[in-house]
Structures are given as C-alpha cells and as structure tokens.
Phi, psi and omega in degrees: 000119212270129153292136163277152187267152166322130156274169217286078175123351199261003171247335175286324196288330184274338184251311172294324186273020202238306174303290143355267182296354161303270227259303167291334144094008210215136166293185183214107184246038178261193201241050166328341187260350182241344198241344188281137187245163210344080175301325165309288159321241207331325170296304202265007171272331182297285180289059167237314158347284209291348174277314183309332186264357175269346191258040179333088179218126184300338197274305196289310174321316165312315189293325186292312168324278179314328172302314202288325189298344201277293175330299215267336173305305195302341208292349170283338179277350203244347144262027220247340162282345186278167170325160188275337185307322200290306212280328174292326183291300155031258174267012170261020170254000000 
C-alpha cells in the first residue's frame, strides 16, 4: 500500500497538536501545518531535542529538556497566525 508523502508543516502540525492534546486535554482541528510561523526553526529545534533526548548522557538530556521547555514557552509566537481556539490551547499548556 503506496503512502502519500508528507505535505510541507504536516509532521510539525502533528507534534504540535500532540502537544496540544497532552498537556491541554483538548483536540486542535485548525490547519496547523498553514498557521505555524517560522516552521523551519521550530523543525530543527524539535529535532535537535529529540537527538538530545536519544543520545541518553545526562548533559544531553538536560540539555534536550531545557530546549522542549524553551519550545513549548515560545510556542505562542509561533501560533500567533492561527485561530484564537489554537492560540487558547496554547496557552493553557
């Protein structure tokens, strides 16, 4: 069964509305992959984390840590183009 390949915001729209649902208990039906301001940035900073937390050394975890806490603080400027429903999940994480 042939996969269609990812569009262009649709695995940062998926780690962001995961975050969302997590921490805020509430689904996200905005078109998150069209509404994430500067997407590059926020992709290589999640995956520089997510290396951090894989290379299990205590330094890199802390280090990955303090990176996802930095993220998820900033993460209202970088929703700041979305629905205000979006921008309220936000910030109740």
């Amino acid at each position: 069964m042939p996969y269609e390949p990812d569009f262009a915001g649709q695995e940062l729209a998926g780690v962001t509305a995961g975050l969302i649902v997590r921490f805020s208990g509430e689904d996200n039906f905005d078109s998150l992959a069209s509404c994430i301001a500067d997407q590059e940035t926020l992709t290589s900073d999640l995956t520089a984390a997510v290396e951090g937390l894989m290379a299990r050394y205590n330094a890199d975890i802390l280090d990955s840590v303090q990176s996802m806490e930095e993220i998820v603080n900033t993460l209202d400027k970088n929703v700041a183009g979305c629905k205000q429903s979006t921008k309220d999940q936000v910030k109740s994480i």
